[in-house]
Every structure is written in structure tokens, then in C-alpha cells.
ROKOLFI-868278 format. One record per atom (N, C-alpha, C, CB): residue number from 1; x, y, z; residue in three letters. Coordinates in nm, 4 decimals. Last residue first. Glycine has a CB too. Layout:
<atoms>
@fikol NUM | xx X | yy Y | zz Z | sedren ALA
...
</atoms>
This chain:
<atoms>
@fikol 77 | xx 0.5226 | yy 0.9629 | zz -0.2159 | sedren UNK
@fikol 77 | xx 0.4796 | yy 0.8661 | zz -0.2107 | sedren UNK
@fikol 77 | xx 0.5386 | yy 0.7277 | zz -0.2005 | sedren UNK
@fikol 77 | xx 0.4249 | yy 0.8815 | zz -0.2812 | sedren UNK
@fikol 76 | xx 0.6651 | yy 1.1554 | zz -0.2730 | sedren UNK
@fikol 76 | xx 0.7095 | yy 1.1386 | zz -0.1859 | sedren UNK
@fikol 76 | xx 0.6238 | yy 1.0130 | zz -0.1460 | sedren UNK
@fikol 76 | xx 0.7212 | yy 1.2508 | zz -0.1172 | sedren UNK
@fikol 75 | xx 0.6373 | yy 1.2139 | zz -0.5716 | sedren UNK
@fikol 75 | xx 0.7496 | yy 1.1575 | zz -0.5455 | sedren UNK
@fikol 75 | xx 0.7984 | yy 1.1092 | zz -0.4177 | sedren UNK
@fikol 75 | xx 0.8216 | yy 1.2278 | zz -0.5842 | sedren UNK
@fikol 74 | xx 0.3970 | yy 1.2632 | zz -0.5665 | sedren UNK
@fikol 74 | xx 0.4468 | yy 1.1283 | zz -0.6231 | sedren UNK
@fikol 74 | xx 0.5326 | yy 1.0970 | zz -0.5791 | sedren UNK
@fikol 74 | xx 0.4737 | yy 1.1097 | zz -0.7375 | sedren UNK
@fikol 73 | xx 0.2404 | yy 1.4036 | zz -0.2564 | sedren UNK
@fikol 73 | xx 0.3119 | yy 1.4142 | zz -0.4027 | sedren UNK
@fikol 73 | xx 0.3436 | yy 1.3081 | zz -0.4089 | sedren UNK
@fikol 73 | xx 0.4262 | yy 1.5020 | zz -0.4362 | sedren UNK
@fikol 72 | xx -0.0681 | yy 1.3574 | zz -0.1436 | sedren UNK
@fikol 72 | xx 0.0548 | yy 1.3354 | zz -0.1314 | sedren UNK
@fikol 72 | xx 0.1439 | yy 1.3252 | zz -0.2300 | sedren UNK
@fikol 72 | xx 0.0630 | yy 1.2515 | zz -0.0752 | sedren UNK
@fikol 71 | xx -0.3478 | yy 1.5827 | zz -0.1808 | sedren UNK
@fikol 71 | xx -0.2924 | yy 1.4523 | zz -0.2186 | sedren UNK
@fikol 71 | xx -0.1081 | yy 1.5194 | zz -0.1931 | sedren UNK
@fikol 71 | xx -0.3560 | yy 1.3908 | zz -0.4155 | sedren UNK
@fikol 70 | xx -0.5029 | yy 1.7976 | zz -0.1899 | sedren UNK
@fikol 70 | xx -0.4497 | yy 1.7005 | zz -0.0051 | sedren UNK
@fikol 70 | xx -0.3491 | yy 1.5932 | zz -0.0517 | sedren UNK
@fikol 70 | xx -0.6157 | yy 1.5804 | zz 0.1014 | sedren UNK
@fikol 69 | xx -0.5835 | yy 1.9002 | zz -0.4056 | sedren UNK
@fikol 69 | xx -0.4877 | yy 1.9873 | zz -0.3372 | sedren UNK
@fikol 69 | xx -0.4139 | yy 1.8877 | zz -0.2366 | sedren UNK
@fikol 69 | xx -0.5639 | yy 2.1175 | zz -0.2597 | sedren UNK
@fikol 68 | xx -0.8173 | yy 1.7405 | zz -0.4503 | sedren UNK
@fikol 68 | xx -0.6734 | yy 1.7241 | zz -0.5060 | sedren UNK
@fikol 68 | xx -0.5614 | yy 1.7850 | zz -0.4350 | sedren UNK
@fikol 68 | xx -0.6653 | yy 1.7778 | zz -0.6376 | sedren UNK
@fikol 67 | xx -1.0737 | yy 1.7582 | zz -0.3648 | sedren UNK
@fikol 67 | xx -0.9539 | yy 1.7341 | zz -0.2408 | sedren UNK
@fikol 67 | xx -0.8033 | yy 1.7515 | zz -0.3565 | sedren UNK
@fikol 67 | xx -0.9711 | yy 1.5214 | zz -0.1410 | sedren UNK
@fikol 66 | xx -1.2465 | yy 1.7446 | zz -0.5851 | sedren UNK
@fikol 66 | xx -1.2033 | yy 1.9389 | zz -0.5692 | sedren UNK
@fikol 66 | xx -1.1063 | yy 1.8589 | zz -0.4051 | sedren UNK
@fikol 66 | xx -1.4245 | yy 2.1247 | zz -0.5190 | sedren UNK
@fikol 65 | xx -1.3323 | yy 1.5627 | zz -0.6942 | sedren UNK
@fikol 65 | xx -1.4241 | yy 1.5585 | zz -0.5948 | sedren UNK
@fikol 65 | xx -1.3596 | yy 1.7401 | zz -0.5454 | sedren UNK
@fikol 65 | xx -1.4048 | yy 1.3942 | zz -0.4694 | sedren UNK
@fikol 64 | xx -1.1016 | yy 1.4781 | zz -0.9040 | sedren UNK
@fikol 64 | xx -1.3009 | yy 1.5547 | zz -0.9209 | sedren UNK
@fikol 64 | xx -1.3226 | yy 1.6407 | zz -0.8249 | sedren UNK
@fikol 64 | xx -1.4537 | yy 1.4382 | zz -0.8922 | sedren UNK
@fikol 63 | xx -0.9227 | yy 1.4376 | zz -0.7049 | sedren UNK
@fikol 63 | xx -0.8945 | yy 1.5553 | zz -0.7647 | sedren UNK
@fikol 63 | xx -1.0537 | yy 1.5811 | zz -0.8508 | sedren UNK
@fikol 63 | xx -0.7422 | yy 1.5386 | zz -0.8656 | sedren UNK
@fikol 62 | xx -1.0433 | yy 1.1547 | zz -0.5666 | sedren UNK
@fikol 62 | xx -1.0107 | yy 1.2492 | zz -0.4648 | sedren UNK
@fikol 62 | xx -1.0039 | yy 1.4458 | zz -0.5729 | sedren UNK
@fikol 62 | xx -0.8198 | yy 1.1720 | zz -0.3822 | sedren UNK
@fikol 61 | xx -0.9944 | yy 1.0168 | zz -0.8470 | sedren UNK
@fikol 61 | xx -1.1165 | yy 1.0834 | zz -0.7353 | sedren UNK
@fikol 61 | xx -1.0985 | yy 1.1701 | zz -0.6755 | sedren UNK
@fikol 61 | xx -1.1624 | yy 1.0201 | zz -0.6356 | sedren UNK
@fikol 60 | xx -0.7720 | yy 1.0204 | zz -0.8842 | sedren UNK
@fikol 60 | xx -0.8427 | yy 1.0957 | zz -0.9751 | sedren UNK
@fikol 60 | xx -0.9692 | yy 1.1153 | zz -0.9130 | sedren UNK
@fikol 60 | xx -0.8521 | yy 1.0352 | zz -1.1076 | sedren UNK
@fikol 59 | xx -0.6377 | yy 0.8742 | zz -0.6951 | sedren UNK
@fikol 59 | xx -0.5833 | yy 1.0192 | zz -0.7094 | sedren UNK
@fikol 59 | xx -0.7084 | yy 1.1087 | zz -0.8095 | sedren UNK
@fikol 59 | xx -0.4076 | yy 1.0110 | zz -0.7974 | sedren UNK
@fikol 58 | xx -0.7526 | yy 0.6622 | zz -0.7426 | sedren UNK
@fikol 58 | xx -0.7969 | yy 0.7203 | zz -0.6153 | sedren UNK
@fikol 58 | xx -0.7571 | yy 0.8405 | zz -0.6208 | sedren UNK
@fikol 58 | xx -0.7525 | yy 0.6603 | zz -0.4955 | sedren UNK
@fikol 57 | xx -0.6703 | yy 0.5650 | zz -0.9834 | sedren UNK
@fikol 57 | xx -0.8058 | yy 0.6037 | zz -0.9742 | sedren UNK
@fikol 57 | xx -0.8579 | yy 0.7072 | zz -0.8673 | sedren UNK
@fikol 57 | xx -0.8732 | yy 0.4881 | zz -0.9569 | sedren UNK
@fikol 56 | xx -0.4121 | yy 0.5557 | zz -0.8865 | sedren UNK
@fikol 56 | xx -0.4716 | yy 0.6708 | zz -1.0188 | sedren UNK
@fikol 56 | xx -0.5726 | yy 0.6483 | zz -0.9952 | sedren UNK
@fikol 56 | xx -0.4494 | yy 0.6623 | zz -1.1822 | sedren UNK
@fikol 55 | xx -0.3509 | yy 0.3246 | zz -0.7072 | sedren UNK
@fikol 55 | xx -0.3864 | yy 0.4938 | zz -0.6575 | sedren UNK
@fikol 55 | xx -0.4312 | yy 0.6031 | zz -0.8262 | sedren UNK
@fikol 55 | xx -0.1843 | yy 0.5785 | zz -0.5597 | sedren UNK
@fikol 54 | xx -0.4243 | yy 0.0854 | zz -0.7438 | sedren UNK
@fikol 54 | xx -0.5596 | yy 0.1809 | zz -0.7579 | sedren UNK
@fikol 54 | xx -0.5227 | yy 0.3591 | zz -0.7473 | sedren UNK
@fikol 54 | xx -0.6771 | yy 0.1335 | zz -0.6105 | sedren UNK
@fikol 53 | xx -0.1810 | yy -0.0626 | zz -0.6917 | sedren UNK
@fikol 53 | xx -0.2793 | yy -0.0618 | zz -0.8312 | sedren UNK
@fikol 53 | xx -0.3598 | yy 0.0161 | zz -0.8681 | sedren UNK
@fikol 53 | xx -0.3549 | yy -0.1478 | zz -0.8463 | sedren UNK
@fikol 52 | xx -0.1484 | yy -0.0048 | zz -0.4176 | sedren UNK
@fikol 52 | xx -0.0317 | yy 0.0332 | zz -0.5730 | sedren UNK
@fikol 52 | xx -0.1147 | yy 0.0190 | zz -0.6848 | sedren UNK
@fikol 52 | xx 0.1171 | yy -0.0887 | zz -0.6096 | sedren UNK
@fikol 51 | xx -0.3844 | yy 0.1070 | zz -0.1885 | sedren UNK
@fikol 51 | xx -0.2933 | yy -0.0370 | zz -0.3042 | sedren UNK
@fikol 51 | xx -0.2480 | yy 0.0260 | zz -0.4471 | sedren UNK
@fikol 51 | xx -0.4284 | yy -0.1982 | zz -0.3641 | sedren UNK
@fikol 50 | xx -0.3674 | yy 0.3384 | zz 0.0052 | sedren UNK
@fikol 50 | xx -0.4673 | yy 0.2513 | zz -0.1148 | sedren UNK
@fikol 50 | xx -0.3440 | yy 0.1563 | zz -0.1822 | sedren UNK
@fikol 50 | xx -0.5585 | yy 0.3786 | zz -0.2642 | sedren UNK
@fikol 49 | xx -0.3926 | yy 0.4652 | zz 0.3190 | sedren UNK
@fikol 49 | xx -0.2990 | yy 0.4363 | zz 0.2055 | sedren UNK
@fikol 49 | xx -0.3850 | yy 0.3542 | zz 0.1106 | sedren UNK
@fikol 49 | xx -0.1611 | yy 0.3556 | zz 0.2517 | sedren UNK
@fikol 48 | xx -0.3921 | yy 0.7806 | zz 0.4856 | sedren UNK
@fikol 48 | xx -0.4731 | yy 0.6747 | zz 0.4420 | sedren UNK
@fikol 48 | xx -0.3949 | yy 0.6207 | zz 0.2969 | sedren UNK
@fikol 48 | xx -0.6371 | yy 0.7321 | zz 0.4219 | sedren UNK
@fikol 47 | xx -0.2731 | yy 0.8976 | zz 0.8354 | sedren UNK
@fikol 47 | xx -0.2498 | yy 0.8381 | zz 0.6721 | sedren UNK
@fikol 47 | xx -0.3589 | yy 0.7719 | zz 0.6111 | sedren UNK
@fikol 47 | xx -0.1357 | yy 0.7282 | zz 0.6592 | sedren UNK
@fikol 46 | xx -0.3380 | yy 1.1951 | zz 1.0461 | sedren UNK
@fikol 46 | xx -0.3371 | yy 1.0849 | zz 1.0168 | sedren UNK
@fikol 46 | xx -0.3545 | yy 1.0655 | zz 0.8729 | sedren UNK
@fikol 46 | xx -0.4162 | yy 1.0290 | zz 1.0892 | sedren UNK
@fikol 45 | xx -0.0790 | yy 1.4126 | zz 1.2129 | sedren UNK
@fikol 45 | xx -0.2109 | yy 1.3623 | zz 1.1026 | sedren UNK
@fikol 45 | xx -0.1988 | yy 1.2222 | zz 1.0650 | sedren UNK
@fikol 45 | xx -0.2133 | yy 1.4461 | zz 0.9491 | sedren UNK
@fikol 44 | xx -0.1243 | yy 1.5326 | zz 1.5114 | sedren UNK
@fikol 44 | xx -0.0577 | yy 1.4308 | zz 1.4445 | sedren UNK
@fikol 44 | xx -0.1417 | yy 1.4041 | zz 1.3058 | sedren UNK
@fikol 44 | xx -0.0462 | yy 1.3008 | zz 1.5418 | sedren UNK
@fikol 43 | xx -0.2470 | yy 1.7371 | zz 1.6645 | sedren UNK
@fikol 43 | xx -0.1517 | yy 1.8275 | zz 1.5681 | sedren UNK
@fikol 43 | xx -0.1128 | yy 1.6686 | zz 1.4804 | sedren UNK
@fikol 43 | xx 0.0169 | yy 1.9379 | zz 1.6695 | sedren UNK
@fikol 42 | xx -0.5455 | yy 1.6890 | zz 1.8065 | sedren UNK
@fikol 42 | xx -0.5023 | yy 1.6586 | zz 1.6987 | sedren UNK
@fikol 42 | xx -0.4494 | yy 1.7403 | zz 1.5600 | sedren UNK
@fikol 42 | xx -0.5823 | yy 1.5954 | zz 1.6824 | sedren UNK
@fikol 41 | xx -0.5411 | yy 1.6657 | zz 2.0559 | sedren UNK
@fikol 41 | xx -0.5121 | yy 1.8138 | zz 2.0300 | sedren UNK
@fikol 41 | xx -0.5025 | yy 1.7957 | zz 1.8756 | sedren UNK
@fikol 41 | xx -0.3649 | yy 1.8831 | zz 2.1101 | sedren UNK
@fikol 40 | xx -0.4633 | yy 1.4462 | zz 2.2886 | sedren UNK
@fikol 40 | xx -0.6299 | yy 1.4430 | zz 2.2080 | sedren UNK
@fikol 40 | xx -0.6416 | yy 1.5685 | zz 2.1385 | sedren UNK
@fikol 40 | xx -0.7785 | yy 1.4354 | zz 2.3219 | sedren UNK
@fikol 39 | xx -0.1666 | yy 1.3765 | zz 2.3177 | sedren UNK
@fikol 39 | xx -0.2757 | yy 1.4522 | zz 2.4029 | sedren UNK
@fikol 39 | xx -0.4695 | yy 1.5152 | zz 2.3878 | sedren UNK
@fikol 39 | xx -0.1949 | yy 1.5671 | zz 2.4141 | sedren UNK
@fikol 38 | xx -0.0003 | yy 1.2397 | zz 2.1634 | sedren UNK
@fikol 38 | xx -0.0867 | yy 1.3738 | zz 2.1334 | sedren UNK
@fikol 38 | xx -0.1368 | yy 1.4636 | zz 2.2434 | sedren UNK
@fikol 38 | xx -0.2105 | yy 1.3372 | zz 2.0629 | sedren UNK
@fikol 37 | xx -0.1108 | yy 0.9457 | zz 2.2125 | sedren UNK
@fikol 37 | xx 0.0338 | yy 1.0135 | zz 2.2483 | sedren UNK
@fikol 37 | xx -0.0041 | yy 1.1873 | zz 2.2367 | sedren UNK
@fikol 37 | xx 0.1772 | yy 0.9562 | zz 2.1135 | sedren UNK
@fikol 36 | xx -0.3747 | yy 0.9618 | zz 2.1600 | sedren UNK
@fikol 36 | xx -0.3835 | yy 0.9140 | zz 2.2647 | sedren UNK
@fikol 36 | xx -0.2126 | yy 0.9902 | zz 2.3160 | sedren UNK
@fikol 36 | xx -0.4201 | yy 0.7386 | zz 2.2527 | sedren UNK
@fikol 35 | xx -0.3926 | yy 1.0128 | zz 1.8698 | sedren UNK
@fikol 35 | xx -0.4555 | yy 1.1064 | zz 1.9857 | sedren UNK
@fikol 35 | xx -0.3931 | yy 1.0885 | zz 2.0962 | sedren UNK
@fikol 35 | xx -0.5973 | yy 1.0866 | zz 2.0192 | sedren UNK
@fikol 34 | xx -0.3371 | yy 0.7713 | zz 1.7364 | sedren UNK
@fikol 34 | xx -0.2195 | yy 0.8550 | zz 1.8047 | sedren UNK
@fikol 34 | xx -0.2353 | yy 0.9837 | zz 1.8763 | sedren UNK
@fikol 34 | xx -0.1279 | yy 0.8883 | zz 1.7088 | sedren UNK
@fikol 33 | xx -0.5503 | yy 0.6276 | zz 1.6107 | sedren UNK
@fikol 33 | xx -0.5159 | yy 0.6416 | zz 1.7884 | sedren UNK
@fikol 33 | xx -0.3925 | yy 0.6540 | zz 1.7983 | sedren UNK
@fikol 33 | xx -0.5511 | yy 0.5170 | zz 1.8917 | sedren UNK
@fikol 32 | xx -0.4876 | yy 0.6821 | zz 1.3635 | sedren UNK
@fikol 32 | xx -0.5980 | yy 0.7294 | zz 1.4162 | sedren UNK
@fikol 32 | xx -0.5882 | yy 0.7132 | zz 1.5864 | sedren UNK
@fikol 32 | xx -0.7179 | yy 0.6525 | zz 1.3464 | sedren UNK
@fikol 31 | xx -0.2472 | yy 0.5777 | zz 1.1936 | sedren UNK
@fikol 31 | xx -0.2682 | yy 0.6732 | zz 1.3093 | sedren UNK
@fikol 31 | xx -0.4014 | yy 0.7227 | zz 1.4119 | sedren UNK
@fikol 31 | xx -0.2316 | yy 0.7779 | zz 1.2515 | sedren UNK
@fikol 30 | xx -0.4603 | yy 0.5173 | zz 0.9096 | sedren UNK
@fikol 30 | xx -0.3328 | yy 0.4761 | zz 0.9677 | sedren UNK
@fikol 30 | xx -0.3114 | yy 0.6100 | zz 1.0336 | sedren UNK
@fikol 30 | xx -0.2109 | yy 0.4221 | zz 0.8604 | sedren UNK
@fikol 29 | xx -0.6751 | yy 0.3451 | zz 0.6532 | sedren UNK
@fikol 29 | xx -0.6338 | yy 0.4615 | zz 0.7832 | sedren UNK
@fikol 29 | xx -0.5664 | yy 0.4541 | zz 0.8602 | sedren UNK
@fikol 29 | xx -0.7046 | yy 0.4990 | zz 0.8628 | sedren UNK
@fikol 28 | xx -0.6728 | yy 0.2266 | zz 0.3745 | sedren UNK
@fikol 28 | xx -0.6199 | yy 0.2144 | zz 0.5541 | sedren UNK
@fikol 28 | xx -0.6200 | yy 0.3290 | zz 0.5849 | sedren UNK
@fikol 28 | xx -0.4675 | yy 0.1551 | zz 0.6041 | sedren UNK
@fikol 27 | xx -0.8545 | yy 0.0850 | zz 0.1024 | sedren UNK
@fikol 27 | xx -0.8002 | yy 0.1943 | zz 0.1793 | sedren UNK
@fikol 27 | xx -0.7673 | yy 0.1206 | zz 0.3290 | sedren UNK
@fikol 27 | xx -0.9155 | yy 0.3290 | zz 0.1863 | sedren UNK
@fikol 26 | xx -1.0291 | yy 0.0284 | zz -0.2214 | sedren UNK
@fikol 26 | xx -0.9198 | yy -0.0519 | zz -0.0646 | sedren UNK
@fikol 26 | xx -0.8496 | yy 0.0208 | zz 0.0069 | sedren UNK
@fikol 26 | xx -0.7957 | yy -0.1553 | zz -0.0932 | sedren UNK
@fikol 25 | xx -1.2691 | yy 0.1455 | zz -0.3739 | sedren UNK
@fikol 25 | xx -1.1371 | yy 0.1249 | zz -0.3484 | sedren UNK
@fikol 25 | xx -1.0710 | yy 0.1029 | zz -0.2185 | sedren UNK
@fikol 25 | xx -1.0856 | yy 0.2152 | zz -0.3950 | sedren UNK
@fikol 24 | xx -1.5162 | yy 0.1152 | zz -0.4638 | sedren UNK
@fikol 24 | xx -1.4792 | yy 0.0122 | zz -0.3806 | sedren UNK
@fikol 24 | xx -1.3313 | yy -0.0001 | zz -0.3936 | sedren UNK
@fikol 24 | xx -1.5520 | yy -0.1141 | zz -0.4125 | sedren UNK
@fikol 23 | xx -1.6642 | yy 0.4586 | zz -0.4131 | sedren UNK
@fikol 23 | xx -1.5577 | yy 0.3794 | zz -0.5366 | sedren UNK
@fikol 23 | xx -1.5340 | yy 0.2434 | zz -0.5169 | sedren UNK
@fikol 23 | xx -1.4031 | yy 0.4372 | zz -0.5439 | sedren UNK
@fikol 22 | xx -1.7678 | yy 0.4463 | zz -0.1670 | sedren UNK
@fikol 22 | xx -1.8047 | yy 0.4272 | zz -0.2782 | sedren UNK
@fikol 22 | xx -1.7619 | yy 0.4287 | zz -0.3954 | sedren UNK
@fikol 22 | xx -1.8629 | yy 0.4686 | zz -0.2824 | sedren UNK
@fikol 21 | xx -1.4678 | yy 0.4276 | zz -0.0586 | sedren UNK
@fikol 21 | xx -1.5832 | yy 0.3301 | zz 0.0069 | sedren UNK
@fikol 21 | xx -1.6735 | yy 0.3696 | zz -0.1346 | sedren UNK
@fikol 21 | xx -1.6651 | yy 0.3830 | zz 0.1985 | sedren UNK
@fikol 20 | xx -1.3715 | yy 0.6873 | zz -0.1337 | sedren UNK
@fikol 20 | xx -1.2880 | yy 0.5794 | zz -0.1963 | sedren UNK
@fikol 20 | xx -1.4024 | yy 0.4196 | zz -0.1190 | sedren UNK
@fikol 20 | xx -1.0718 | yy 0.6003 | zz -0.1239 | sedren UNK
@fikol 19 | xx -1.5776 | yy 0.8716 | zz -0.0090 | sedren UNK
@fikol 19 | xx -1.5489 | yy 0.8799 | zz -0.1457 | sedren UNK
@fikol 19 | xx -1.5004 | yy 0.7400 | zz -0.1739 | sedren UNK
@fikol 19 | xx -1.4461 | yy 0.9941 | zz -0.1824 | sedren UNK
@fikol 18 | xx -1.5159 | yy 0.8006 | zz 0.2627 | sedren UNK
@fikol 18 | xx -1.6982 | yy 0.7885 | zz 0.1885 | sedren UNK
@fikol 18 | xx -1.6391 | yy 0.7713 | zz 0.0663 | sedren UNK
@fikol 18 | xx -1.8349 | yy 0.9462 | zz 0.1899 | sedren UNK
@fikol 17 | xx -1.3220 | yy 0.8950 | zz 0.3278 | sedren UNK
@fikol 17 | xx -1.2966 | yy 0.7849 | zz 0.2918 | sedren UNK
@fikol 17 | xx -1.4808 | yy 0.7302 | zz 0.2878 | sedren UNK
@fikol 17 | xx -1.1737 | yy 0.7128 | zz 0.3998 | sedren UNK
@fikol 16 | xx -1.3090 | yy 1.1688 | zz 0.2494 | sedren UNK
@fikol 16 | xx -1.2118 | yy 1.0996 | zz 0.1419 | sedren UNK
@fikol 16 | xx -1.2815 | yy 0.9565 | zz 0.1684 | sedren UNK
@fikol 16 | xx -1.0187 | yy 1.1090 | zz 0.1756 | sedren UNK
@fikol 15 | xx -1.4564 | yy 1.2297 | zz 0.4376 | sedren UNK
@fikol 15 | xx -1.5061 | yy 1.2619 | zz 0.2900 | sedren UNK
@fikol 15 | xx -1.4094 | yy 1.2153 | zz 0.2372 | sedren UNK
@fikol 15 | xx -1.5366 | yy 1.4039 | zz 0.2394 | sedren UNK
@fikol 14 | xx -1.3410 | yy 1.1970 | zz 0.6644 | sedren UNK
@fikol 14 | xx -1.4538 | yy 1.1697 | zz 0.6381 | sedren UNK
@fikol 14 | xx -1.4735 | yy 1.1636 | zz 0.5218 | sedren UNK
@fikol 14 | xx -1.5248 | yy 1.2308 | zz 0.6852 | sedren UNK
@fikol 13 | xx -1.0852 | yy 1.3701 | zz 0.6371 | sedren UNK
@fikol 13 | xx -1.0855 | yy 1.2280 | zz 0.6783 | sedren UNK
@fikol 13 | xx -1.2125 | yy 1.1315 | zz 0.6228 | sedren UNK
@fikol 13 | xx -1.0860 | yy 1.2299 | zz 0.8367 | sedren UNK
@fikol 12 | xx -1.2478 | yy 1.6175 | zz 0.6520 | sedren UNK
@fikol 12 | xx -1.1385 | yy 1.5695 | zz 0.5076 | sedren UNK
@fikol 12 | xx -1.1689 | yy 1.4351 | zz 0.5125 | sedren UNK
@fikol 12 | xx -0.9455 | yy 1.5924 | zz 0.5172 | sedren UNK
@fikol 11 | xx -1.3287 | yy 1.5954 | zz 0.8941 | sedren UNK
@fikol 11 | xx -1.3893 | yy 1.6114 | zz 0.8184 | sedren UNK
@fikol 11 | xx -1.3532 | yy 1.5738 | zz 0.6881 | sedren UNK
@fikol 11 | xx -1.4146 | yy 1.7028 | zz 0.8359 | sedren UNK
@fikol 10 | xx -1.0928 | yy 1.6087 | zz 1.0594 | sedren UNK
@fikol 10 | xx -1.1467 | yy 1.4468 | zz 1.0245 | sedren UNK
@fikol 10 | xx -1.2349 | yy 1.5114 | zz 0.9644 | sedren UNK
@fikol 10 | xx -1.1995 | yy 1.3209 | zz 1.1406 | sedren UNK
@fikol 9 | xx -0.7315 | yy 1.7124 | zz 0.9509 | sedren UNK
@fikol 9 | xx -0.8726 | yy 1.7529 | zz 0.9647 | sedren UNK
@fikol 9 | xx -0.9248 | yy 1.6246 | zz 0.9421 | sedren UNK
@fikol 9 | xx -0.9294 | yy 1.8680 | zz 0.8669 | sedren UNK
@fikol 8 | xx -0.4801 | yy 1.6232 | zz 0.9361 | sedren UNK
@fikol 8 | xx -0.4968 | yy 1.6322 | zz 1.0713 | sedren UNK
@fikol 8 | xx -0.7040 | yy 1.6797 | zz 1.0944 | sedren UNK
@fikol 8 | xx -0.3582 | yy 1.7726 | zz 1.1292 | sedren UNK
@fikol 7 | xx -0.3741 | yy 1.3950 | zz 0.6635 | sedren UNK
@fikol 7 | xx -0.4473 | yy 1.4849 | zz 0.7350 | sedren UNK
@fikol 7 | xx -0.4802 | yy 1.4913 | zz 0.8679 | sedren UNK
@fikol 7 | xx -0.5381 | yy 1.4895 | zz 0.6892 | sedren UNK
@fikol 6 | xx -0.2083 | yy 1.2765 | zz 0.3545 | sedren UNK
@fikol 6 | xx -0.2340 | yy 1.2567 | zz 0.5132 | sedren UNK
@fikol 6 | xx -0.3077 | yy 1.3999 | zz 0.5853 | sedren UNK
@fikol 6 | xx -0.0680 | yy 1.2253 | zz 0.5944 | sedren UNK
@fikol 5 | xx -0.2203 | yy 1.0666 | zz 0.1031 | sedren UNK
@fikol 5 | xx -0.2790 | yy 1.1576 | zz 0.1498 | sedren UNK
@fikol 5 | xx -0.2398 | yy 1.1303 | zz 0.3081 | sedren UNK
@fikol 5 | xx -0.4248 | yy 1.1592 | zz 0.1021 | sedren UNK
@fikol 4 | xx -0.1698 | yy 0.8262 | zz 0.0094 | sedren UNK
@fikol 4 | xx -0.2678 | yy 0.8619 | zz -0.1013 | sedren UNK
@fikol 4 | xx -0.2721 | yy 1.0364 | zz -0.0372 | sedren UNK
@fikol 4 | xx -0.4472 | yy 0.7483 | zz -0.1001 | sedren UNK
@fikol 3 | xx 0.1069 | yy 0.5484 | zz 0.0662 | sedren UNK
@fikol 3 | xx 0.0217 | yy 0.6731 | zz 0.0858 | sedren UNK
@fikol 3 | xx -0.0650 | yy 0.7385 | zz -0.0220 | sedren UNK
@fikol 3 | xx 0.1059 | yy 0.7719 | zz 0.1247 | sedren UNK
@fikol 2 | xx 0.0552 | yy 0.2094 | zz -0.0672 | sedren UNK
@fikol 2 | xx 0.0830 | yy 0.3768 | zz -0.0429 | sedren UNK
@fikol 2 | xx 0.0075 | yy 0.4577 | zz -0.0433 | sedren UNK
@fikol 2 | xx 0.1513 | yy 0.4387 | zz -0.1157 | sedren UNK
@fikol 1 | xx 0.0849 | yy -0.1172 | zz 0.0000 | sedren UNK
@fikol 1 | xx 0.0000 | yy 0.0000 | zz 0.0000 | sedren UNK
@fikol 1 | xx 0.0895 | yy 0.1235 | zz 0.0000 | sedren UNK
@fikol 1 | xx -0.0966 | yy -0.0002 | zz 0.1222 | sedren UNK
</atoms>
């Protein structure tokens, strides 16, 4: 899997992963209970990664849908 995106907003959070759930693209969320180190202040962002096969689709969703901006560059992918 690779990264697709990381974020400290769960609204984003929310709407990316409605989006890639009705796409039936394969996603992780990764960090979500690092609140807990944090102190519940959520400066840590959390990852969502999709399978090497799908991220163009998922990149091309996410950039319709107007999130493009959130996406994780290629190269650092």
C-alpha cells in the first residue's frame, strides 16, 4: 500500500474515505489512535494508504471531488 494523502482535519478524513468506500477502493487509515500520544489536540495527522494498483483512480477521485490539493506528491509517495 501507499500513501494517497495525510491529514490532521477528520472532516477531510470523512469525505475521502466515503469517497474511496463508494468507489470500492481498498483503503487504511493509519494513526488514528495517536490522539492518545498527542494529548487528544489533533496536531498528528493521520495516513490513508490505497494499493499500488488503484492509486490513479484514487488520485483521480479524490482531484473531481475538488480534495486534489491534499494529495501526497508522487514523489514522496
Amino acid at each position: 500500500m501507499k500513501e494517497l494523502m495525510r491529514t490532521n482535519d477528520p472532516v477531510l478524513l470523512s469525505f475521502v474515505s466515503a469517497l474511496l468506500e463508494g468507489a470500492d477502493i481498498a483503503f487504511i487509515v493509519l494513526d488514528t489512535n495517536m490522539s492518545v500520544m498527542e494529548g487528544s489536540i489533533g496536531i498528528l495527522p493521520r495516513r490513508v494508504l490505497v494499493e499500488e494498483d488503484s492509486m490513479d483512480q484514487a488520485r483521480s477521485l479524490l482531484t473531481e471531488a475538488g480534495v486534489g490539493h491534499d494529495i501526497t506528491d508522487k514523489e514522496k509517495s
